[in-house]
PDB file with one MODEL, atoms N, CA, C and O in Angstrom:
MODEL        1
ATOM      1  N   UNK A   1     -37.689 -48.198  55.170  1.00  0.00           N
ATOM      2  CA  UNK A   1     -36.668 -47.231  54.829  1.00  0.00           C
ATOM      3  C   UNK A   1     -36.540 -47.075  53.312  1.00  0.00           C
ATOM      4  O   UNK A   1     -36.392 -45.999  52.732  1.00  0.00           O
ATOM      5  N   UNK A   2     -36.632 -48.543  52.617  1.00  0.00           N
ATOM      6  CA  UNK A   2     -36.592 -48.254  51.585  1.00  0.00           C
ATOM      7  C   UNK A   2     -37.682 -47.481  50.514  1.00  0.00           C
ATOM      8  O   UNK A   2     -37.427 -46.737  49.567  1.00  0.00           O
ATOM      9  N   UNK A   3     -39.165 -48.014  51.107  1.00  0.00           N
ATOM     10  CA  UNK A   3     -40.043 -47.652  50.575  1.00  0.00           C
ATOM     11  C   UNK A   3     -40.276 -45.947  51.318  1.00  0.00           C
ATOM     12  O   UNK A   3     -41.503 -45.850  51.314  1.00  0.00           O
ATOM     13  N   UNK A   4     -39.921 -45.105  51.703  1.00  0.00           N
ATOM     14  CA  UNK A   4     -39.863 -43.876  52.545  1.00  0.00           C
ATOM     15  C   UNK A   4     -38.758 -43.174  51.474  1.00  0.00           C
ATOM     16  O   UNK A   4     -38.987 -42.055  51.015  1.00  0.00           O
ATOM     17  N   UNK A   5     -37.708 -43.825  51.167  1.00  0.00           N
ATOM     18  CA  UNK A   5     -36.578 -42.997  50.274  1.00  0.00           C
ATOM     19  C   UNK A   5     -36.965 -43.280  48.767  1.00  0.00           C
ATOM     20  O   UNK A   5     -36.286 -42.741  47.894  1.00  0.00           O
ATOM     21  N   UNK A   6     -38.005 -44.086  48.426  1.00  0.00           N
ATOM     22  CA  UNK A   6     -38.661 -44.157  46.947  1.00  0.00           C
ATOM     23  C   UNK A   6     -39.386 -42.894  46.883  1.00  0.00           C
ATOM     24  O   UNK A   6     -39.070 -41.942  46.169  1.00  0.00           O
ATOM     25  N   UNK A   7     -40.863 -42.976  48.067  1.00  0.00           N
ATOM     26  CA  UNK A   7     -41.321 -42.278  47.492  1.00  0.00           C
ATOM     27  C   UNK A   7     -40.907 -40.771  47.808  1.00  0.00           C
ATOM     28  O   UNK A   7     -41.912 -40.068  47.705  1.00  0.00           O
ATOM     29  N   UNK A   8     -39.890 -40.099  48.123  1.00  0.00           N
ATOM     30  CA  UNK A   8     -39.271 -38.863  48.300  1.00  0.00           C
ATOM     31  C   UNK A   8     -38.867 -38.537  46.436  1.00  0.00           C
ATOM     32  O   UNK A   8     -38.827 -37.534  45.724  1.00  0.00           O
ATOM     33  N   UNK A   9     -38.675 -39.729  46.278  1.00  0.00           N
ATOM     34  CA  UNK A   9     -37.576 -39.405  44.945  1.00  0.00           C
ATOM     35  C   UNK A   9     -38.461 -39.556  43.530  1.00  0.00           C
ATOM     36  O   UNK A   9     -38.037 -39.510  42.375  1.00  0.00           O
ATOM     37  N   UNK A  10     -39.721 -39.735  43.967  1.00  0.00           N
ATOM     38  CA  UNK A  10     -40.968 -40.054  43.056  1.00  0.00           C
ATOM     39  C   UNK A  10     -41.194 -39.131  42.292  1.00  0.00           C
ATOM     40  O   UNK A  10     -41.542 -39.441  41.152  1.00  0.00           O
ATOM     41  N   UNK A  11     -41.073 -37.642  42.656  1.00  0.00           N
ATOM     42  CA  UNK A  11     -41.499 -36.181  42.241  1.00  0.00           C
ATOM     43  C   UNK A  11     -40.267 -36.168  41.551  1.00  0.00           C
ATOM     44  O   UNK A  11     -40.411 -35.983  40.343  1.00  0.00           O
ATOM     45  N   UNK A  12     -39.136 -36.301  41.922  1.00  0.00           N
ATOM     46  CA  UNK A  12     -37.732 -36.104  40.961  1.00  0.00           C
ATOM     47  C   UNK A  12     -38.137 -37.160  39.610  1.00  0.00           C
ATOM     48  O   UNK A  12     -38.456 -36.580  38.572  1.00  0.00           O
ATOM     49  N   UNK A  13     -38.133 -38.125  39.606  1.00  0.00           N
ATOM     50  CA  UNK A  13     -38.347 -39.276  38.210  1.00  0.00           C
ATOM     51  C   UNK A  13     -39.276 -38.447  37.715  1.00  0.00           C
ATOM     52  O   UNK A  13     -39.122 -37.945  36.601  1.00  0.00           O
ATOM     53  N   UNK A  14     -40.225 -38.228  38.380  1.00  0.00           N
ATOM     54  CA  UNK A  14     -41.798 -37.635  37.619  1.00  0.00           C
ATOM     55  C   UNK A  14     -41.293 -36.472  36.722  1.00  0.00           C
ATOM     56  O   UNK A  14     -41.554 -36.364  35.523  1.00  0.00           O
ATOM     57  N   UNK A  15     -40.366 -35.419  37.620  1.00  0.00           N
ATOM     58  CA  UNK A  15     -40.429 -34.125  36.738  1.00  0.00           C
ATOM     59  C   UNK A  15     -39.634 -34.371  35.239  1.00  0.00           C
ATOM     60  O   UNK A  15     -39.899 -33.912  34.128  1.00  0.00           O
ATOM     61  N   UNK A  16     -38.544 -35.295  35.690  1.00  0.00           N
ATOM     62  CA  UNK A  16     -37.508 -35.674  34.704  1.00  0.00           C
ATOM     63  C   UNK A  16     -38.036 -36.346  33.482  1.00  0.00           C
ATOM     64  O   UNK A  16     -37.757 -35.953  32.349  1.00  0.00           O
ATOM     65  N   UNK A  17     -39.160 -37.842  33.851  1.00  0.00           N
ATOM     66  CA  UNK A  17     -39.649 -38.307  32.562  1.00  0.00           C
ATOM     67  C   UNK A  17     -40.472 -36.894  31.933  1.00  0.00           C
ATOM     68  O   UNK A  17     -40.522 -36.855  30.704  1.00  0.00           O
ATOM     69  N   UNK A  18     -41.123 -35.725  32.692  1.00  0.00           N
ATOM     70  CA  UNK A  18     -42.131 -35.460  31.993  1.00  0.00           C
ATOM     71  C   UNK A  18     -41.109 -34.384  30.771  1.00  0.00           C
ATOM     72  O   UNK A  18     -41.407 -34.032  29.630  1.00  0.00           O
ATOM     73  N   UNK A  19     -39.844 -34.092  31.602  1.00  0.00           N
ATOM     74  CA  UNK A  19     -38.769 -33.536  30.094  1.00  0.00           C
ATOM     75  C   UNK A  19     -38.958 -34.105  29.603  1.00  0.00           C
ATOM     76  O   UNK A  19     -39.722 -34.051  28.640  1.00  0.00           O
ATOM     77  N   UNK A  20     -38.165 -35.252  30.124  1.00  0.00           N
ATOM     78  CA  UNK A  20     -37.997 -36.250  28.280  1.00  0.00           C
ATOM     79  C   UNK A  20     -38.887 -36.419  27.676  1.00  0.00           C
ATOM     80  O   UNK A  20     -38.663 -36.701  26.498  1.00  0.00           O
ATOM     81  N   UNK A  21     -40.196 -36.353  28.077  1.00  0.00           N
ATOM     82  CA  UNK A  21     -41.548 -36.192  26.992  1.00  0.00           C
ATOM     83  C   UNK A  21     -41.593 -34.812  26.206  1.00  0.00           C
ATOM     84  O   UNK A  21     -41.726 -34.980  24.994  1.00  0.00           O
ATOM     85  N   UNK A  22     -41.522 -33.599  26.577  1.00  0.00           N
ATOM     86  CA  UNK A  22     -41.046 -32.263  26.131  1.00  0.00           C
ATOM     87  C   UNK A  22     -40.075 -32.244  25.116  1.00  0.00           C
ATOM     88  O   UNK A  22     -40.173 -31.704  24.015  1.00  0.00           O
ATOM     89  N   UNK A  23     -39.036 -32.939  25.623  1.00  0.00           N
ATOM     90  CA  UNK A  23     -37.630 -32.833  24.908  1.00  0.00           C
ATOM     91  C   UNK A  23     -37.973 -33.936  23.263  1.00  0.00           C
ATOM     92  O   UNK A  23     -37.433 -33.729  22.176  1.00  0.00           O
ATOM     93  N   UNK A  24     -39.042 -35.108  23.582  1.00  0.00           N
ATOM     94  CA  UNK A  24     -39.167 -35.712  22.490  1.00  0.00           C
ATOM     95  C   UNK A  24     -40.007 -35.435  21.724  1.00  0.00           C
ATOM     96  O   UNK A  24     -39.958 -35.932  20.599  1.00  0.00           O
ATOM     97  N   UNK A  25     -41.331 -34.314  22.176  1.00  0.00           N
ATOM     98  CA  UNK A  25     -41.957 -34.152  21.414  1.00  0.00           C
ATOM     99  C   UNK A  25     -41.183 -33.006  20.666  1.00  0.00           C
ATOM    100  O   UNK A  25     -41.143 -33.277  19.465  1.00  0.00           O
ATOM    101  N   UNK A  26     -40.631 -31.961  20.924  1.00  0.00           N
ATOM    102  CA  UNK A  26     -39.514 -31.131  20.406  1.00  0.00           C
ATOM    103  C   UNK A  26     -38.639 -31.614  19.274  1.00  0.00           C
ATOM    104  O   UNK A  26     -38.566 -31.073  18.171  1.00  0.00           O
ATOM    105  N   UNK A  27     -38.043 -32.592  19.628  1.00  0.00           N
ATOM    106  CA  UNK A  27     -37.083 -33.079  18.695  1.00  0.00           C
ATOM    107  C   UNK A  27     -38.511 -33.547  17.150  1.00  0.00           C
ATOM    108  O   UNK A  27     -38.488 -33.193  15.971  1.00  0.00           O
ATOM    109  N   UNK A  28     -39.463 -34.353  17.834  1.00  0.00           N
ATOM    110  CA  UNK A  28     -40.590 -35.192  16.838  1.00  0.00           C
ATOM    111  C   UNK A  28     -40.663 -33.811  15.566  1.00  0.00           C
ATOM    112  O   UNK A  28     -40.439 -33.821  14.356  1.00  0.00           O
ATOM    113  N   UNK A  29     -41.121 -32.607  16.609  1.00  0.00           N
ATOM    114  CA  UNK A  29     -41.450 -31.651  15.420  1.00  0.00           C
ATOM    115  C   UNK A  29     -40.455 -30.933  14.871  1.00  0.00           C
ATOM    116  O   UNK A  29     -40.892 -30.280  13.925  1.00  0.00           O
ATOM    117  N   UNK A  30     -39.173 -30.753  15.077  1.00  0.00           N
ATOM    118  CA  UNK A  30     -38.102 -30.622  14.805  1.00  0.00           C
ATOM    119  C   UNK A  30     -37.483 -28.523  14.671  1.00  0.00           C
ATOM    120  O   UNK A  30     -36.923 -27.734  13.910  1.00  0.00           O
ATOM    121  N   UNK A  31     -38.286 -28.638  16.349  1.00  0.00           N
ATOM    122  CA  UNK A  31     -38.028 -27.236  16.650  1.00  0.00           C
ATOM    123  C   UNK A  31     -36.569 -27.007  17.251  1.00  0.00           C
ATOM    124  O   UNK A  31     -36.029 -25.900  17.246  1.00  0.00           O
ATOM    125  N   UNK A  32     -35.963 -28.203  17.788  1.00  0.00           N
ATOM    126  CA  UNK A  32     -34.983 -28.154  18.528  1.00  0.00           C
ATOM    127  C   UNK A  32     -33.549 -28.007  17.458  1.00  0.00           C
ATOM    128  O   UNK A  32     -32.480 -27.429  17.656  1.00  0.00           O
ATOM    129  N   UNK A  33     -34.039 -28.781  16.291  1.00  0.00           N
ATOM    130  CA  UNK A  33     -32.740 -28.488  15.239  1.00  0.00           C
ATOM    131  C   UNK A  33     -32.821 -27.448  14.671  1.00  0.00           C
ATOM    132  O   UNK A  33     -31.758 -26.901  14.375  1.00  0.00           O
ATOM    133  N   UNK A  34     -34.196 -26.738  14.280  1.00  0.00           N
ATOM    134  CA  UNK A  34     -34.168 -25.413  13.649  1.00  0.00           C
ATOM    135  C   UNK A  34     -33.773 -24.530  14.561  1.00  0.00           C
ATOM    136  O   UNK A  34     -33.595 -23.414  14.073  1.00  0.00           O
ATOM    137  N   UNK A  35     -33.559 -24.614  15.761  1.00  0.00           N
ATOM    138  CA  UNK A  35     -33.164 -23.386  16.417  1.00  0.00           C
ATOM    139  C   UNK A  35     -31.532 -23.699  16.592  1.00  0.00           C
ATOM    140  O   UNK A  35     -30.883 -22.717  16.953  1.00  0.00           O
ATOM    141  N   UNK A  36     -30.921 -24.707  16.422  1.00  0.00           N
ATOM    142  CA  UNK A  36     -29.594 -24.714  16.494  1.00  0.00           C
ATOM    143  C   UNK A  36     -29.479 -24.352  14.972  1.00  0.00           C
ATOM    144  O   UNK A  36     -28.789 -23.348  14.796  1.00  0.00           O
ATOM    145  N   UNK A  37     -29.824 -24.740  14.186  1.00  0.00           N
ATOM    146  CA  UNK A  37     -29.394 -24.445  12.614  1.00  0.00           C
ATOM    147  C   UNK A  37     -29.623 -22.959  12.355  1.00  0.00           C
ATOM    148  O   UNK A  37     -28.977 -22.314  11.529  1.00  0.00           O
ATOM    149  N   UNK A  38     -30.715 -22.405  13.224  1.00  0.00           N
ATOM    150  CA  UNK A  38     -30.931 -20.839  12.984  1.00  0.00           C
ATOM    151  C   UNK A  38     -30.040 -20.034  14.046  1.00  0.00           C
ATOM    152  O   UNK A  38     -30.188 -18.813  14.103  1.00  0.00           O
ATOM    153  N   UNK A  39     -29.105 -20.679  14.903  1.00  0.00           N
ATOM    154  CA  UNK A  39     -28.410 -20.258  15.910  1.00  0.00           C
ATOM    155  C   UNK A  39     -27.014 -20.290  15.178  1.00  0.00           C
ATOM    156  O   UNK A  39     -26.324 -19.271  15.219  1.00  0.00           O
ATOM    157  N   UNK A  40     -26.552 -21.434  14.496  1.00  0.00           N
ATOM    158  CA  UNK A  40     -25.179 -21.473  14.052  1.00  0.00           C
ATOM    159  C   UNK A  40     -25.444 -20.580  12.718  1.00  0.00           C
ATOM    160  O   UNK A  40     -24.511 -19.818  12.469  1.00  0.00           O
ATOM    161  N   UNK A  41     -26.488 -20.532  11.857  1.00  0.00           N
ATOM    162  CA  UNK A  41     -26.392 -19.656  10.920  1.00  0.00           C
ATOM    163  C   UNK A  41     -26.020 -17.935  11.457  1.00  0.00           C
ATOM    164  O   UNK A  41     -25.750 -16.898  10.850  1.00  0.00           O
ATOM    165  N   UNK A  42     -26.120 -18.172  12.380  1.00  0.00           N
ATOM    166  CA  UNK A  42     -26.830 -16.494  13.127  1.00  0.00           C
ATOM    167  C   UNK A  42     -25.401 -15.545  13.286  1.00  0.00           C
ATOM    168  O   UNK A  42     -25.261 -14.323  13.345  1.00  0.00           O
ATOM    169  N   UNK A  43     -24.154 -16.962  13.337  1.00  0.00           N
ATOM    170  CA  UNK A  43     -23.024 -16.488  14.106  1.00  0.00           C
ATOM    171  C   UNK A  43     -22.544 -16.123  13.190  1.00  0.00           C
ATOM    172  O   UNK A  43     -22.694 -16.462  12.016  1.00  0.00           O
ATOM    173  N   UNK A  44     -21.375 -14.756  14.054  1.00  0.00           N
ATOM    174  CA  UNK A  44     -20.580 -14.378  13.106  1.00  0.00           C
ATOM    175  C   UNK A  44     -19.351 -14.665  13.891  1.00  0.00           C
ATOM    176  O   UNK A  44     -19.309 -15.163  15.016  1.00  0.00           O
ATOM    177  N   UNK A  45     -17.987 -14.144  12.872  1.00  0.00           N
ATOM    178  CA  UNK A  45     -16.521 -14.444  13.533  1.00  0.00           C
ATOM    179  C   UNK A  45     -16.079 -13.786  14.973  1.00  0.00           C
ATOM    180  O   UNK A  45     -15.253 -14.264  15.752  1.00  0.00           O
ATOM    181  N   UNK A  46     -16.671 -12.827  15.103  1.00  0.00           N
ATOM    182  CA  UNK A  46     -16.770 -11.779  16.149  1.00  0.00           C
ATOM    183  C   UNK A  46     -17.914 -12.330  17.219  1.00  0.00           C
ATOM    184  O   UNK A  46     -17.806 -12.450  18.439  1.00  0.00           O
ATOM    185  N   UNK A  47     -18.708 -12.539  16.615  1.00  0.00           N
ATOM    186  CA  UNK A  47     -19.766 -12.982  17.683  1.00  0.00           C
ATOM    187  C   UNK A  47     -19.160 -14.678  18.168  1.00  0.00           C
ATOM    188  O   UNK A  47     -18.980 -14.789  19.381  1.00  0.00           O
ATOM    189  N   UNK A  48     -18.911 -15.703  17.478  1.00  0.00           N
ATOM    190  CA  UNK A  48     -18.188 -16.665  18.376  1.00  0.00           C
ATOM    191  C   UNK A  48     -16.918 -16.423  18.731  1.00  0.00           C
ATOM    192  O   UNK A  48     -16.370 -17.515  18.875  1.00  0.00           O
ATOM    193  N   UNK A  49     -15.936 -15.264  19.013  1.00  0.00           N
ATOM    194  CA  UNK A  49     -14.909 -15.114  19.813  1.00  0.00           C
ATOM    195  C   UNK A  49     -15.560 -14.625  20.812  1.00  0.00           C
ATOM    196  O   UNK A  49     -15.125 -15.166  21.828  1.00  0.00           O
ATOM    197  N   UNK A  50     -16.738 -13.555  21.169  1.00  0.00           N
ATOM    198  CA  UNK A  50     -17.436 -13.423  22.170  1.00  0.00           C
ATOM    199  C   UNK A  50     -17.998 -14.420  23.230  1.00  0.00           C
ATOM    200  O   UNK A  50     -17.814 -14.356  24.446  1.00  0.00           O
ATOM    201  N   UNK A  51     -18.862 -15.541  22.406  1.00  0.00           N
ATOM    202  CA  UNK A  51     -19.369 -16.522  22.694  1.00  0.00           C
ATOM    203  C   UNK A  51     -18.447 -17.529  23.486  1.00  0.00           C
ATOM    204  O   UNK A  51     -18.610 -17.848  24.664  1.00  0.00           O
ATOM    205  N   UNK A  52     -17.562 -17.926  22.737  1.00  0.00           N
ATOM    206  CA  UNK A  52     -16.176 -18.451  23.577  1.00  0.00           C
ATOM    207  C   UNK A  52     -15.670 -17.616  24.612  1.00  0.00           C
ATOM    208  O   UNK A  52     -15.022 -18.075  25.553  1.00  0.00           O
ATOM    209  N   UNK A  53     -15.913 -16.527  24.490  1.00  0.00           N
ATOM    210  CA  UNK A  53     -15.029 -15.667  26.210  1.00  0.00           C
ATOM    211  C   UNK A  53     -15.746 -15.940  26.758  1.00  0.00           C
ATOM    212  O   UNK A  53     -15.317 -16.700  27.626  1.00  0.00           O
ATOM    213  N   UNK A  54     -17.447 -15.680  26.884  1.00  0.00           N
ATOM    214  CA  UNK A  54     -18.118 -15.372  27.617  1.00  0.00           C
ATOM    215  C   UNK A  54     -18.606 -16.935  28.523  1.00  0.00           C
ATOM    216  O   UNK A  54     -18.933 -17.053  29.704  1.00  0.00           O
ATOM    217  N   UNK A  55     -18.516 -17.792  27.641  1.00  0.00           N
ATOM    218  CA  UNK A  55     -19.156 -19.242  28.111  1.00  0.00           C
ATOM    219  C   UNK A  55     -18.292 -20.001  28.632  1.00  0.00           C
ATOM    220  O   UNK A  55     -18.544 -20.790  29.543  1.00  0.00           O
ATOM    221  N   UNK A  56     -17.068 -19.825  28.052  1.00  0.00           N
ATOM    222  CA  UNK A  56     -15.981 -19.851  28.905  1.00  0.00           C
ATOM    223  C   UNK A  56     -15.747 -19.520  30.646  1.00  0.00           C
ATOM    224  O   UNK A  56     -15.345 -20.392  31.416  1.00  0.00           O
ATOM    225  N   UNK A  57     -16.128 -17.904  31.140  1.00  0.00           N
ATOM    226  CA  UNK A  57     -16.096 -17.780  31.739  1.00  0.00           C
ATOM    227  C   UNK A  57     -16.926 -17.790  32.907  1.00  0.00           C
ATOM    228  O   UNK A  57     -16.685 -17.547  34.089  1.00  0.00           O
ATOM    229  N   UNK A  58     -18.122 -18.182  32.198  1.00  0.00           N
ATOM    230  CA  UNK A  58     -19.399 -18.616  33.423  1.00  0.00           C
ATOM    231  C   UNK A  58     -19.012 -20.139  34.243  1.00  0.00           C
ATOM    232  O   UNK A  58     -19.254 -20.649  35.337  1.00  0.00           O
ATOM    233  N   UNK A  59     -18.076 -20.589  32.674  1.00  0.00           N
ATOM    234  CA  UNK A  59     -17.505 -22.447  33.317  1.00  0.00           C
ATOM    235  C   UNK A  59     -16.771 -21.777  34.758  1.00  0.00           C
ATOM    236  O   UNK A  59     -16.905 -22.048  35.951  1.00  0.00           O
ATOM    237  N   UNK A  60     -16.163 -21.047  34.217  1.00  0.00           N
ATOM    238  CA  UNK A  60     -14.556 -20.966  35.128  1.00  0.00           C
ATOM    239  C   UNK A  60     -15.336 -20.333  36.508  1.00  0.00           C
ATOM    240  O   UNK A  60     -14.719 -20.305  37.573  1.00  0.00           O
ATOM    241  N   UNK A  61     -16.542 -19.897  36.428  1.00  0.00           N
ATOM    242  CA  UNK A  61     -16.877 -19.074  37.635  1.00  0.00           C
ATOM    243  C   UNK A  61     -17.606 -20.319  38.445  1.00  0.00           C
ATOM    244  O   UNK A  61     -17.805 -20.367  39.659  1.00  0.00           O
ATOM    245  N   UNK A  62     -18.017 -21.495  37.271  1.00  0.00           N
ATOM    246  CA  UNK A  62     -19.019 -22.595  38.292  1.00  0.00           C
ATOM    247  C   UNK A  62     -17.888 -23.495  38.833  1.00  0.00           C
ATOM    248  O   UNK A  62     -17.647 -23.766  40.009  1.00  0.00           O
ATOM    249  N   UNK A  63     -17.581 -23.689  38.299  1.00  0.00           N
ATOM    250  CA  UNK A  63     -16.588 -24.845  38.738  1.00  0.00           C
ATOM    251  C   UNK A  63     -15.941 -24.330  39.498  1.00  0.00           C
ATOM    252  O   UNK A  63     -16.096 -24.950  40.550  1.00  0.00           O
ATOM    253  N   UNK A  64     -15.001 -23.216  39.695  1.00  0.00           N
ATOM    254  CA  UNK A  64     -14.097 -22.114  40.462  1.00  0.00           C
ATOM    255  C   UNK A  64     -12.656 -22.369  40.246  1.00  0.00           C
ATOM    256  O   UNK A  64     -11.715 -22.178  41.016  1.00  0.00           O
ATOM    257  N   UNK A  65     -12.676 -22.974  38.699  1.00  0.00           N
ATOM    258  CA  UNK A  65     -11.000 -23.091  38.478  1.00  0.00           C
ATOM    259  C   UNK A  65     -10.939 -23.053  36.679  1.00  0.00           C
ATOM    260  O   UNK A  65     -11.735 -23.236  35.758  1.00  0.00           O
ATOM    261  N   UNK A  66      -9.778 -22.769  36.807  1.00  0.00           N
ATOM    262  CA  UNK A  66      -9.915 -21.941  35.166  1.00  0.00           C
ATOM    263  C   UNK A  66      -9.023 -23.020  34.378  1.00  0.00           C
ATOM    264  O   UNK A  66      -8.894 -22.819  33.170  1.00  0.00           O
ATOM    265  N   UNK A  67      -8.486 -23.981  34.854  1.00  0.00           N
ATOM    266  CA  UNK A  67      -7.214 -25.226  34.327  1.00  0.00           C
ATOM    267  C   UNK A  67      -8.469 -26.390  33.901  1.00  0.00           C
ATOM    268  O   UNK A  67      -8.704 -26.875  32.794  1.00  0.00           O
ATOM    269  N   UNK A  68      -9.032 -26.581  34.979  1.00  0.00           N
ATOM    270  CA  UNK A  68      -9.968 -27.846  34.355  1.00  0.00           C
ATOM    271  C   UNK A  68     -10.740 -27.202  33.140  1.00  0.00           C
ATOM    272  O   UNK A  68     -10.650 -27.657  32.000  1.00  0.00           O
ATOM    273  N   UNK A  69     -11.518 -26.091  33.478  1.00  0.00           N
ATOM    274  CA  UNK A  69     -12.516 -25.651  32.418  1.00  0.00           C
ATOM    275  C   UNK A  69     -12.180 -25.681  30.650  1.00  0.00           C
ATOM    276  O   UNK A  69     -12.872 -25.896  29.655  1.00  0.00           O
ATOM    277  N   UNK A  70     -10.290 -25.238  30.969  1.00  0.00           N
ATOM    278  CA  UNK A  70      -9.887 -25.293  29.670  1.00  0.00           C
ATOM    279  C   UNK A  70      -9.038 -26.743  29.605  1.00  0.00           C
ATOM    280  O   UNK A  70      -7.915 -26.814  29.104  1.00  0.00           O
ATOM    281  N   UNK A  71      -9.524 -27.525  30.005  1.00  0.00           N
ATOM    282  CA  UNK A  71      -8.924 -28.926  29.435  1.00  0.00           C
ATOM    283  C   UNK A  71      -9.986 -29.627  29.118  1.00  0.00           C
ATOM    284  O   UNK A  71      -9.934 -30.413  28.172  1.00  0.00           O
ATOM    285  N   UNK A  72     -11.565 -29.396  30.141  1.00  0.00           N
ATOM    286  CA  UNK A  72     -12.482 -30.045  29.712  1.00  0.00           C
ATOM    287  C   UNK A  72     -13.158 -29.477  28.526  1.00  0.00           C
ATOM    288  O   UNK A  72     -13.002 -29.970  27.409  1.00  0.00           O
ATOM    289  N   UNK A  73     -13.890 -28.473  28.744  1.00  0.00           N
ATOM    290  CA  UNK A  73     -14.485 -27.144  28.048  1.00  0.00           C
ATOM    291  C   UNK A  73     -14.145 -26.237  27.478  1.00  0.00           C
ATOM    292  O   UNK A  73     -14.695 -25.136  27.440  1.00  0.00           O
ATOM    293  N   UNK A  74     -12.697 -26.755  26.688  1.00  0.00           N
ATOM    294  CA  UNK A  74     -11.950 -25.731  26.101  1.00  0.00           C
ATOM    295  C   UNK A  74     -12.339 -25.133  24.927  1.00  0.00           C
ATOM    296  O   UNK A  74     -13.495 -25.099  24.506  1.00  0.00           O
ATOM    297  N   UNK A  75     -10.996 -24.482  24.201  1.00  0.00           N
ATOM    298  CA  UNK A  75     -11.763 -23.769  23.189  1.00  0.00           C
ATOM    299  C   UNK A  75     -11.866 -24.437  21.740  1.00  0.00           C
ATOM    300  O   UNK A  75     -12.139 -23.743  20.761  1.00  0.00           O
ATOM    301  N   UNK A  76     -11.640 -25.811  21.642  1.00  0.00           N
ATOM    302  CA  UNK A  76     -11.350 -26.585  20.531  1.00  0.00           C
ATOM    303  C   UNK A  76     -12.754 -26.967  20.150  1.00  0.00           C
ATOM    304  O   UNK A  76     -13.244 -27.177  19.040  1.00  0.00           O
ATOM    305  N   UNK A  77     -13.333 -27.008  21.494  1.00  0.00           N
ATOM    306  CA  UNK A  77     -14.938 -28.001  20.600  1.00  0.00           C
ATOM    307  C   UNK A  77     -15.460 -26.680  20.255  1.00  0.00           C
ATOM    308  O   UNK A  77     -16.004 -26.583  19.155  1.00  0.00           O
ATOM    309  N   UNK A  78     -15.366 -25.273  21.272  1.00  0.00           N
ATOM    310  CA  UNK A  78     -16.035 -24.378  20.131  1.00  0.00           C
ATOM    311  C   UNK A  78     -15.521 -23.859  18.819  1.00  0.00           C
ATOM    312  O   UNK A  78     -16.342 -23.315  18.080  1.00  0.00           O
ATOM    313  N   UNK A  79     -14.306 -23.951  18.443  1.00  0.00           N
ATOM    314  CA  UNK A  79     -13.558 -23.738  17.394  1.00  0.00           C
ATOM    315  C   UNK A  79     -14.253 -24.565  16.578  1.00  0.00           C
ATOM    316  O   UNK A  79     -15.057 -24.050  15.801  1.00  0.00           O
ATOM    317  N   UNK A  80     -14.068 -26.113  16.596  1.00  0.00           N
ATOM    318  CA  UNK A  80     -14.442 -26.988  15.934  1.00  0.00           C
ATOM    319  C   UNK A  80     -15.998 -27.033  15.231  1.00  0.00           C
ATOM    320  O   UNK A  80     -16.368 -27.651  14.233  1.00  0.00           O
ATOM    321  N   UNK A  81     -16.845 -26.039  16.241  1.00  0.00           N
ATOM    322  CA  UNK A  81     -18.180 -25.455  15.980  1.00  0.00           C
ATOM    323  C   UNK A  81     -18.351 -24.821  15.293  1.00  0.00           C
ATOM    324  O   UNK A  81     -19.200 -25.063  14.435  1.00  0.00           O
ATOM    325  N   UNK A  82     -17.441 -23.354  15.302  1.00  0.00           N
ATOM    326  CA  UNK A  82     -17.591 -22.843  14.042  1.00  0.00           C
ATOM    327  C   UNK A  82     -17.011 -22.957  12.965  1.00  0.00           C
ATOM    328  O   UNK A  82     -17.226 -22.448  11.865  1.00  0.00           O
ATOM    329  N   UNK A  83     -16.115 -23.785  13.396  1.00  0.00           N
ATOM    330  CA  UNK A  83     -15.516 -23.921  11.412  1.00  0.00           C
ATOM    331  C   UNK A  83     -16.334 -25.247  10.669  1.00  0.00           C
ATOM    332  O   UNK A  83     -16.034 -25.490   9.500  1.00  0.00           O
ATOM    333  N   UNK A  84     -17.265 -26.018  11.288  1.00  0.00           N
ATOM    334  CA  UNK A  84     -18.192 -26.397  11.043  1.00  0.00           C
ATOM    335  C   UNK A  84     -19.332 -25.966  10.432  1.00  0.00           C
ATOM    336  O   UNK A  84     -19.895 -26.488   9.470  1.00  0.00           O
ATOM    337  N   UNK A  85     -19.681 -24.874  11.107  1.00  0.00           N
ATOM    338  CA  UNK A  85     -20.534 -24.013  10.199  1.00  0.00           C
ATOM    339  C   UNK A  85     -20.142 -23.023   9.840  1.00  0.00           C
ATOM    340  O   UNK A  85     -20.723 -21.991  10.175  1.00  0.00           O
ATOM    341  N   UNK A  86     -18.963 -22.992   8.991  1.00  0.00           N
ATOM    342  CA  UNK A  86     -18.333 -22.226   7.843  1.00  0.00           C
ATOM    343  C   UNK A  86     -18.248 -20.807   8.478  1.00  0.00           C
ATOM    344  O   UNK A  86     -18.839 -20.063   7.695  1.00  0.00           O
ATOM    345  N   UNK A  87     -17.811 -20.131   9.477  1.00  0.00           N
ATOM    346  CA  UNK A  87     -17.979 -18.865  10.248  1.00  0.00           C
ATOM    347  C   UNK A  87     -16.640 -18.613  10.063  1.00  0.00           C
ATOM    348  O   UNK A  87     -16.550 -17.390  10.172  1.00  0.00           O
ATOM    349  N   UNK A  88     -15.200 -19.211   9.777  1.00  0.00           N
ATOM    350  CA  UNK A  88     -13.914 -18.619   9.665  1.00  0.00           C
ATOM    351  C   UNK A  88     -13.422 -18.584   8.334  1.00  0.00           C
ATOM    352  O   UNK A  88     -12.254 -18.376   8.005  1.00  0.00           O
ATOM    353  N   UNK A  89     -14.763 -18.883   7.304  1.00  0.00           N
ATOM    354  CA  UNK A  89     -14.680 -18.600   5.582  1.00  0.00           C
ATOM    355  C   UNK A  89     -14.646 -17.151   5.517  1.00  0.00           C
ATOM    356  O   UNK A  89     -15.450 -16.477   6.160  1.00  0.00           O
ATOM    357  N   UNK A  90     -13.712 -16.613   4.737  1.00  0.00           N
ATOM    358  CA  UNK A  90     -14.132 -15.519   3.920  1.00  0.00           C
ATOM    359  C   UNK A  90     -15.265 -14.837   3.328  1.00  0.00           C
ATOM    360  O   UNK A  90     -15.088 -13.836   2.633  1.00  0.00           O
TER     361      UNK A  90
ENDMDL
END
């Protein structure tokens, strides 16, 4: 039983380490920070009040409740995002 429910779950580990090989060679060459650094440069004040409605509301549609989304996933860590990268400067 046990060896029958390993190897079912063999293809799941497999696909997962072979991300984290993806995900590390990514980070190694450092495509994964230039595209967040070319993503937060990208934003504007208008475009992250968008960004916050919109991502916001895909939470509220997965989960199917709009109280958790804004206690977990609220709007502080994205706030905190862009005034991080200087988007509510003058």
């Amino acid at each position: 039983m046990v060896v029958t429910g390993s190897q079912k779950s063999f293809s799941v580990i497999c696909i997962l380490l072979l991300i984290g090989v993806v995900r590390a060679f990514w980070m190694a060459k450092e495509t994964v920070p230039l595209l967040v650094d070319r993503g937060l440069k990208s934003l504007k004040y208008q475009s992250l009040i968008f960004l916050v409605f919109t991502l916001t509301n895909v939470i509220f549609v997965l989960l199917g409740t709009s109280c958790d989304t804004l206690t977990r996933h609220g709007f502080n860590r994205l706030y905190y995002l862009g005034k991080g990268a200087n988007i509510f400067s003058a």
